[in-house]
C-alpha positions as CSV (number, residue, x, y, z in Angstrom):
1,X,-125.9,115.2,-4.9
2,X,-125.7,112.1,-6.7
3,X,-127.1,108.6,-5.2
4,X,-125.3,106.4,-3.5
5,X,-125.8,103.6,-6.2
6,X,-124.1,106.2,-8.6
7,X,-121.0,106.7,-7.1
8,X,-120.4,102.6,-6.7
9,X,-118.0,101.8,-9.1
10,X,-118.6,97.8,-9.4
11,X,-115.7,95.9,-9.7
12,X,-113.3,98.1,-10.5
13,X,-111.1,100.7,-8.7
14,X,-110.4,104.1,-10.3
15,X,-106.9,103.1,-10.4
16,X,-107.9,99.8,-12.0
17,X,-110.0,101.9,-14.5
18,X,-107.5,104.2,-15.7
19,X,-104.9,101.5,-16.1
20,X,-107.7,99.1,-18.0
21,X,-108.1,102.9,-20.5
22,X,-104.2,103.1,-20.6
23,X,-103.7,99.3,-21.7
24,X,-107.1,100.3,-24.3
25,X,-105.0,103.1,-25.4
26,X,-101.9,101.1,-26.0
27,X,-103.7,98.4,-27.8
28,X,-105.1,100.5,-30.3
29,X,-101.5,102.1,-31.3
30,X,-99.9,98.4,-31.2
31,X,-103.1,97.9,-33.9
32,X,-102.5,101.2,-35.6
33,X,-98.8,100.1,-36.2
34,X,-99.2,96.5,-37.2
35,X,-101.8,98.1,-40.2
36,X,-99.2,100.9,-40.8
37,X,-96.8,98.1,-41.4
38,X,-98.7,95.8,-43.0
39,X,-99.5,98.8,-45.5
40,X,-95.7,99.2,-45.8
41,X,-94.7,95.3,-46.5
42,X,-97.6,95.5,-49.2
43,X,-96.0,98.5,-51.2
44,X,-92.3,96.7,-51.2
45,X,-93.9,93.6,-52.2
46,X,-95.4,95.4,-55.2
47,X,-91.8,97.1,-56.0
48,X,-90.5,94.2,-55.6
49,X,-92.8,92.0,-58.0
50,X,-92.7,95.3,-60.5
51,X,-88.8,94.6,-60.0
52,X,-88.5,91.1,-60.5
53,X,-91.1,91.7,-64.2
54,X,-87.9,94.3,-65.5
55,X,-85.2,91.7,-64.4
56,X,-87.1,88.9,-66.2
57,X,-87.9,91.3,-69.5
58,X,-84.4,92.1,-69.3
59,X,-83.2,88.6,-69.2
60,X,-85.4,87.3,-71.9
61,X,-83.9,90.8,-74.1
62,X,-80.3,89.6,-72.9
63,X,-81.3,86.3,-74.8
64,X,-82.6,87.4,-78.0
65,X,-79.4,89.9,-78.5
66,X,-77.3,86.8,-77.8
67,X,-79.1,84.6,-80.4
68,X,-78.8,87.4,-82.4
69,X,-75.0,88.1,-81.6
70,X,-74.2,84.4,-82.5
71,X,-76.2,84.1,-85.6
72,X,-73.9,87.5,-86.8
73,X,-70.9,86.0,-85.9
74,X,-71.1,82.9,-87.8
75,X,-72.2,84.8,-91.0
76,X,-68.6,86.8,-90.3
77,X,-66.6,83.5,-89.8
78,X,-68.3,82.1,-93.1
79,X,-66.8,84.9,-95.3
80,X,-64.5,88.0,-95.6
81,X,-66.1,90.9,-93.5
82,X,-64.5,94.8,-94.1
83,X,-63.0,95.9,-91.1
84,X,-66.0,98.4,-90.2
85,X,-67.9,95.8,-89.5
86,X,-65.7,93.3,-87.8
87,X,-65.1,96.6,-85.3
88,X,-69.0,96.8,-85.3
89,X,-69.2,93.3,-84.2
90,X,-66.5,93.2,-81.8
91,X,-68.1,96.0,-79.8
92,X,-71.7,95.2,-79.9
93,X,-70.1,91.4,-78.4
94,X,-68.0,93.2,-76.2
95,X,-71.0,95.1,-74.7
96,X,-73.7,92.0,-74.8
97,X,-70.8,90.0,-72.7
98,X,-70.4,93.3,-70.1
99,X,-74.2,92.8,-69.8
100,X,-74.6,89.3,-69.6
101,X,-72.0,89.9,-66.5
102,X,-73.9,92.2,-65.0
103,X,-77.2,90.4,-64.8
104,X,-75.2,87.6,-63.4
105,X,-73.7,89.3,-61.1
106,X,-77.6,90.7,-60.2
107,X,-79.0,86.7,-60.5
108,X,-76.2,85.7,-58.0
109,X,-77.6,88.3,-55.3
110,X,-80.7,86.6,-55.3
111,X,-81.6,83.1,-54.2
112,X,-82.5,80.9,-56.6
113,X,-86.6,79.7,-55.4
């Protein structure tokens, strides 16, 4: 037989201890979920950092080729060019403009900072 000083259950009512264990319980997956997430917001931010590096590398390419694209077509307007490369030209221009377009079109999705 246990004492009677061991079955007194001081201050609290079993039903007051199981719901204090259930509310323990529920705590501890609210915490468990909030790290989960946390965890999950950290790996998009890193996509979205390693995203943003590629977008920038590709704009500072976009750049060059366009320097590179004018600096060709004022050495074709200064003299007579054989029709090979005039057709060169025209389609490397045709493409640079397609993707100067398209990373506008990507820059305007975002908001500027």
């Amino acid at each position: 037989m246990k004492s009677f000083f061991g079955r007194l259950h001081l201050g609290r009512l079993p039903d007051e201890q199981t719901r204090h264990k259930q509310l323990l319980r529920e705590l501890q997956k609210i915490m468990a979920t909030q790290t989960e997430i946390a965890a999950e917001l950290n790996a998009v931010k890193e996509k979205l950092v390693a995203s943003t590096n590629k977008i920038t590398k590709i704009g500072a390419e976009t750049d060059s080729l366009l320097t590179k694209i004018a600096a060709l077509e004022d050495t074709i307007n200064a003299g007579t060019v054989s029709p090979e490369l005039q057709a060169a030209f025209d389609a490397v221009k045709t493409q640079a403009d397609a993707l100067e377009a398209t990373a506008a079109g990507v820059d305007d999705k975002v908001p500027d900072a």
